[in-house]
C-alpha positions in Angstrom: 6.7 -74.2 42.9 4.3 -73.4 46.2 6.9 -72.2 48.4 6.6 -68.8 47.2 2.8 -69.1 46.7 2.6 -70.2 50.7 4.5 -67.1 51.8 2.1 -65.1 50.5 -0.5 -66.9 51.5 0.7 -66.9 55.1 1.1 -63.0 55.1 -2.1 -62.7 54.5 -3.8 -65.9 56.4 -1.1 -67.1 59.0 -1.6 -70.5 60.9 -4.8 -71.2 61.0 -4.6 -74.4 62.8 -6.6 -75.9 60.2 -9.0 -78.7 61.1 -11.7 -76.9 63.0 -12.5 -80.2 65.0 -12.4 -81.0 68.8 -11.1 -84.3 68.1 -10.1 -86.9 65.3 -13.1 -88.6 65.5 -15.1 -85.0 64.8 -12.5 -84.4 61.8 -13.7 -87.8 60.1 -17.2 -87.1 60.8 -16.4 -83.8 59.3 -15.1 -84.8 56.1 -18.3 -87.3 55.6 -20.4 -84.3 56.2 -18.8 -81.4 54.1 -19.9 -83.5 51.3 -21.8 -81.2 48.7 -22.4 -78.4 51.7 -21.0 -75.6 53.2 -19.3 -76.0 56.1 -22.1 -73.5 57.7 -24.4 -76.7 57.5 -21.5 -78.9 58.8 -20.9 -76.9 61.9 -25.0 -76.8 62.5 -25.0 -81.0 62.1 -21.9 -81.6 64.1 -23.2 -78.8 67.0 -27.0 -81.5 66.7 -24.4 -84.3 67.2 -23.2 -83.3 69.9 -25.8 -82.1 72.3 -27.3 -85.7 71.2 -24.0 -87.0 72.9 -22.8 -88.1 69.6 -19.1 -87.3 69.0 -17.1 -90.2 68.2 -17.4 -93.4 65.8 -18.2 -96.0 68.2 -21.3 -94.1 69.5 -22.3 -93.8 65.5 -21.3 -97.5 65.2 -23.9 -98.0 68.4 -26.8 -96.5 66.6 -29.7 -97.2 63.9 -29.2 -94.9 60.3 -32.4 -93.6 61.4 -31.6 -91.9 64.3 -28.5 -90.7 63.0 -30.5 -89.0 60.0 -32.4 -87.5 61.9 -29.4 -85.4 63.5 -27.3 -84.4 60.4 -30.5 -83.3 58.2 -28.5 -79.5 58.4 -25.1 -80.9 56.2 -27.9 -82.4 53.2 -27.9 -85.0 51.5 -28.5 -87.1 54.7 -29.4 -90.2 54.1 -26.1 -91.1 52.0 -24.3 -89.5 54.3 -26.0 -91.1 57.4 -24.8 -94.2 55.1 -21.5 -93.3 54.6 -21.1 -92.3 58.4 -22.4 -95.7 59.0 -19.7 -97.3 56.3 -16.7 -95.3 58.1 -17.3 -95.9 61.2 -18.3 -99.7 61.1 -15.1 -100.5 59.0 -12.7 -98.4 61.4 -13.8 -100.7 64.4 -14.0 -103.6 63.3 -10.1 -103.2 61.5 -8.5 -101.3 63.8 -10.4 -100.6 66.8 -10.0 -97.0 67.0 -8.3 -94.1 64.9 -5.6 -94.0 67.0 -4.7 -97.5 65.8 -4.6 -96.4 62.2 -1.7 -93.7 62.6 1.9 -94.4 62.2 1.6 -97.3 59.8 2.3 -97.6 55.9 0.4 -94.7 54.4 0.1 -96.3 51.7 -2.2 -99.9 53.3 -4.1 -96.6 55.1 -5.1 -95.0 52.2 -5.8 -98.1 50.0 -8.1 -99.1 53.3 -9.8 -95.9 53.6 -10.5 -95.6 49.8 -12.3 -99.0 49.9 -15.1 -97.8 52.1 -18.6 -96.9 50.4 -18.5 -92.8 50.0 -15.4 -92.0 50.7 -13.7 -90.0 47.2 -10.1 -89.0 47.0 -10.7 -85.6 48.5 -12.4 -87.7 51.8 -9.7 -89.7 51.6 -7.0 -87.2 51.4 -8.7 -84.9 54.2 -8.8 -87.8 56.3 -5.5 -89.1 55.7 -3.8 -85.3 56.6 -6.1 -84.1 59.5 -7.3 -86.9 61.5 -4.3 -89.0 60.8 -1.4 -86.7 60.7 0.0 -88.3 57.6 2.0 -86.3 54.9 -0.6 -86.1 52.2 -1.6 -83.2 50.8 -5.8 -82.5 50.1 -6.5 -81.6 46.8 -10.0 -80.1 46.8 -11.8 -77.9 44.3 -10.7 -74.8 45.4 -7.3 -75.9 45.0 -7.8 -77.2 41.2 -9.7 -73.8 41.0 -7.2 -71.7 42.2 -3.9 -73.4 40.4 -5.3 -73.0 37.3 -6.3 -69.3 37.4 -2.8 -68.2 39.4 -0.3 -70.2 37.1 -2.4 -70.3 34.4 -1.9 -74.2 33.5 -4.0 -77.3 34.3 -2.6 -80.0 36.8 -3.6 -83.0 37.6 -4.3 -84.4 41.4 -1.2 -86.3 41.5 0.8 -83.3 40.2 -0.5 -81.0 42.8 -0.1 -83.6 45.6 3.4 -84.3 44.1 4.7 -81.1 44.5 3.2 -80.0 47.4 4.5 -83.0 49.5 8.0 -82.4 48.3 8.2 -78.7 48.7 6.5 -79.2 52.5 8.1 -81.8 54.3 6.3 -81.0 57.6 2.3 -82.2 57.8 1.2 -78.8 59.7 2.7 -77.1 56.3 0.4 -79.0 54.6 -2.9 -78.4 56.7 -2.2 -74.6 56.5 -1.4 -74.8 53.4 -4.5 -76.7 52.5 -6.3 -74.4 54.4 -5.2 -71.1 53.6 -6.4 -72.4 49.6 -9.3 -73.1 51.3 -10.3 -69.6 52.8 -8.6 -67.3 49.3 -11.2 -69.8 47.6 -14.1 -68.5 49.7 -13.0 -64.9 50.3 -11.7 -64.4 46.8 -11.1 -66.8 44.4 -14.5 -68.3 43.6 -16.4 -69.6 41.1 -17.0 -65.7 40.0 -14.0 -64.3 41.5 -13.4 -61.2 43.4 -9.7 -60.1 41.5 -10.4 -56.8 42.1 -9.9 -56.7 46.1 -7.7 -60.2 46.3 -4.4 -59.4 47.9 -3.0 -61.4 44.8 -4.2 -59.9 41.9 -0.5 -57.9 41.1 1.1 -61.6 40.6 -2.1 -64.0 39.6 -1.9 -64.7 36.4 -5.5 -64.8 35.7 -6.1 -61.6 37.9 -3.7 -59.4 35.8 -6.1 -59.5 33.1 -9.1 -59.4 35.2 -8.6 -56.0 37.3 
């Protein structure tokens, strides 16, 4: 069903080497923070972080919420996230040490652990899972719902998106560009009031034939 779709795509976007992170620990602290924000505000909370010399979970597990607020104030919504940050990193450490530890066991006790932690959704979850942990689960975010519906004209469901994305890419980079590439047609052109008239897709979208 995407394998088509991802061609296209690729013509257009190519690899994007999608995270934008410096490490795993960044990618994590990046999924807490695009909560409800542009990644503009992400990029200006993580860039604070990191010339507080705080870029990795054990030095967020070493300090108050307080002082942690007080650098991510840019990404919004800080004191839940400040919270969440908190929750992540706290339960990471004291389970398995380190994100290193978490890879290359059963996705599925992974994902049931990281969906237990106080503000993580499915979309953290997934983003997590796929970027910081290499696993082969696909991110289903709301430019992908978004886009799906307006390009095959039908509604899926999470689990149907994820279902046939992880069958029709069987290698996790697929996946991340994949993810990614949604990602930047849902900013450039397909957004909430979308731009058909100048998207590269608008011959074959289902939605844009009747919007151009």
């Amino acid at each position: 069903m995407f394998n088509e779709l991802y061609t296209l795509l690729f013509e257009h976007y190519g690899d994007l080497s999608w995270w934008p992170s410096d490490s795993d620990d960044e990618t994590i602290i990046g999924c807490i923070l695009t909560q409800n924000t542009s990644w503009k505000n992400v990029e200006k909370a993580i860039k604070t972080m990191k010339e507080a010399g705080v870029d990795s979970l054990v030095k967020i597990n070493g300090m108050s919420q307080e002082e942690l607020k007080d650098l991510i104030k840019s990404s919004g919504f800080y004191n839940q996230k400040s919270r969440y940050l908190m929750n992540i990193a706290g339960s990471i450490i004291e389970n398995y040490g380190n994100i290193e530890n978490m890879k290359n066991n059963n996705p599925n006790e992974i994902m049931n652990f990281i969906s237990s932690i106080a503000g993580v959704g499915n979309e953290t979850m997934e983003s997590i899972m796929l970027y910081a942990l290499n696993y082969h689960i696909f991110v289903v975010d709301t430019y992908t719902f978004r886009f799906i519906k307006r390009y095959y004209s039908m509604e899926m469901t999470r689990r149907e998106i994820r279902n046939y994305a992880e069958e029709e890419f069987k290698e996790v980079y697929q996946l991340k560009n994949f993810h990614g590439m949604l990602v930047n047609l849902g900013k450039d052109y397909c957004r909430k009031k979308p731009l058909c008239n100048s998207c590269f897709l608008n011959k074959i979208c289902l939605f844009g034939k009747i919007n151009i």
